[in-house]
N, C-alpha and C positions, 0 to 999 in steps of 0.2 A: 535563469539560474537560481539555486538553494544556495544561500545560504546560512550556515551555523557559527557564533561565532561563542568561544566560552559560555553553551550552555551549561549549567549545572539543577541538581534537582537534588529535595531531598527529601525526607517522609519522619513524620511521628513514630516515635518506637512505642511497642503495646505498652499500653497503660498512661499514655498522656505522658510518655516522658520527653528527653529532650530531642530537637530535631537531628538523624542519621543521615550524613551525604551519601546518596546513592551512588551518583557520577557526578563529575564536575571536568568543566574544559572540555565538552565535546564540541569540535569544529569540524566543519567540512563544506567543502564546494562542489557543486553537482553541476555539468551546463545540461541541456537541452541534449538528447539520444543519448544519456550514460546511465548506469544501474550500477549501482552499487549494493554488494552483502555485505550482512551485519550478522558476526556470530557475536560467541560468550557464551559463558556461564550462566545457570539459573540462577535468577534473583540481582542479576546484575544490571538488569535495566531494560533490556531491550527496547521488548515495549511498551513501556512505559515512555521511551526518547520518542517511539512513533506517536505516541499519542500526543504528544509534548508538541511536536511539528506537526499533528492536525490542528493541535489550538484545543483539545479534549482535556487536555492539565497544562495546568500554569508553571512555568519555570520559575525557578529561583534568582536566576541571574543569566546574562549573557542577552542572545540579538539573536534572531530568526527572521528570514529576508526570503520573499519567494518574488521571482520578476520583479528586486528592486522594489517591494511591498515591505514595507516593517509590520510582522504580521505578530511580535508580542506584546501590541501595548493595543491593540485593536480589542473594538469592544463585544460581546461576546455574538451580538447580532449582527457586525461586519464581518466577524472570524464564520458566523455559520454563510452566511456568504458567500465569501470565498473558497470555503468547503466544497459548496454544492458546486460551484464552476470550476476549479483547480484542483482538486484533488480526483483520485481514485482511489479505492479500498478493496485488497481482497485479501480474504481472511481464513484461518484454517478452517475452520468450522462452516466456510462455505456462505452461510446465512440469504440462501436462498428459498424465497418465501412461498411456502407449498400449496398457496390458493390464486396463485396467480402462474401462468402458460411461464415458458420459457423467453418468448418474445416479451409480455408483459414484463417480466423480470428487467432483462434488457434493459427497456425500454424506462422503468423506474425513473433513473436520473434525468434525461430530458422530460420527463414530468414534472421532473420538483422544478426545473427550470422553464416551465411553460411553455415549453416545445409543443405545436398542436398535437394531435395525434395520429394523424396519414403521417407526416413527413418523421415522427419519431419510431411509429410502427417501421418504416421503409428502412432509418438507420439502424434502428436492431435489429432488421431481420440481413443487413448486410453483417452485422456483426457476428451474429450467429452462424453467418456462410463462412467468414474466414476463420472458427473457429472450430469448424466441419460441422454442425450442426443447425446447418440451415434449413432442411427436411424435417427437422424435429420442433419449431419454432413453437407450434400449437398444442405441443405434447406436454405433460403434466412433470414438475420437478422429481414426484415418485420415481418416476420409471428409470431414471436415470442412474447411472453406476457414478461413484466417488469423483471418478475422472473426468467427467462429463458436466458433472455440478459445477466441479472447478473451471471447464472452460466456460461454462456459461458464469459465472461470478468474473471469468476476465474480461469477457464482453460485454459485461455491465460495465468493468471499471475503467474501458475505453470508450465505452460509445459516448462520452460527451466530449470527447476528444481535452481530455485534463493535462496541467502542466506539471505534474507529478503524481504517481501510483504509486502508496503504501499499503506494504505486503506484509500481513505478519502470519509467519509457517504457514506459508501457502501450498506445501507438498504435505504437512506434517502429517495428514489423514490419507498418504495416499504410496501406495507400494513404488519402490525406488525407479522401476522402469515408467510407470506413468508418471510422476513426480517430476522425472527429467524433462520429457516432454513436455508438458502444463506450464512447466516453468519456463521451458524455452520459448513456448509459444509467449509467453506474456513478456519475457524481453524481447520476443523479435518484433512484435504488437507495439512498445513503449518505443524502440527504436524509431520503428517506419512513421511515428505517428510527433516524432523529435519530442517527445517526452521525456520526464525524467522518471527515473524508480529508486527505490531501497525496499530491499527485501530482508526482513529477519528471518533468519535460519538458524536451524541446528544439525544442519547436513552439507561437509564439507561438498557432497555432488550437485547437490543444488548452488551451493555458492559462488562456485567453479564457474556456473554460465553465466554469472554478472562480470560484469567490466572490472571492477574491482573489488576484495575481498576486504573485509576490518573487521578489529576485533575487539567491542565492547566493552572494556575497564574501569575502573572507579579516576583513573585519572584523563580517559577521554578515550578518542579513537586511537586506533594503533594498527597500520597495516601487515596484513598478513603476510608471512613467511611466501616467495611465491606468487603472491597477486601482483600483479602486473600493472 
């Protein structure tokens, strides 16, 4: 389970002046195979909250709990830790790395986790299968079209099989009809695999296929009109 309990966050205004609440009071509880989106407004937070729940910025107040871990008072070399085993990341921008194959790519996170490399070669290249691009494994990131990068960036952010996937505008580079797809495939992915997600958005169609919708304000979460 994720938990959130009264986070809050706030930032320097230009010029060294005094500290601006961005949000405050965002709570929320996630269990194992649920996804939840995150809209709002720009400059309202997003993500910024994602990164806050990677442990990449320090919150201001409140409690962040993943598997019953207190993961805000952790020190920054336990917090990368837990990163590399529990978490998944995938991002608009893709950030997949164009000197390395498709498999390689993959295959990245059981690296940093000292996976050998036959048995972590073999999990990326199933990852790649169930993402249809299992035939392409040896092929170079160039050659690949927007929608393609994307699913290879989701089978990075499962193959170490993580207890929660953060997504921030993970369709956002990609035309509305691929976008649905990409995305569905990574909840159906975060499902099967009893994982958790949160995905930031700013596309009510992508929203729609998470479990639940909310919507990101200065005085915390607020569920959507409609989500379920």
């Amino acid at each position: 389970m994720l938990e959130l309990d009264g986070i809050s966050k706030s930032f320097a205004e230009e010029g060294g002046g005094a500290q601006r609440s961005l949000f405050r009071g965002v709570s929320l509880r996630l269990e194992p195979g649920q996804s939840v989106a995150i809209m709002g407004e720009s400059g309202v937070g997003k993500s910024t909250l994602l990164h806050c729940i990677a442990g990449l910025e320090t919150i201001d107040g409140g409690r962040i709990a993943l598997g019953g871990v207190e993961l805000a008072g952790l020190a920054e070399e336990a917090f990368a830790k837990v990163r590399r085993e529990r978490y998944g990341f995938v991002f608009q921008a893709f950030h997949i790395l164009p000197h390395l194959t498709l498999a390689q790519n993959v295959a990245l996170p059981l690296w940093l986790l000292g996976v050998a490399r036959e048995p972590a070669a073999e999990r990326a290249h199933g990852m790649l299968v169930r993402v249809g691009l299992g035939d392409r494994a040896n092929e170079w990131p160039r050659r690949l079209s927007g929608g393609e990068l994307q699913r290879v960036a989701i089978a990075r952010a499962l193959v170490h099989r993580p207890a929660l996937v953060l997504a921030d505008e993970p369709t956002g580079n990609l035309d509305p009809e691929r976008a649905g797809s990409v995305l569905e495939l990574l909840l159906e992915g975060v499902r099967e695999a009893s994982a958790m997600a949160i995905v930031v958005t700013h596309s009510r169609q992508a929203a729609a296929r998470a479990d639940r919708v909310l919507r990101l304000v200065r005085d915390g979460l607020v569920e959507e009109a409609g989500s379920s």
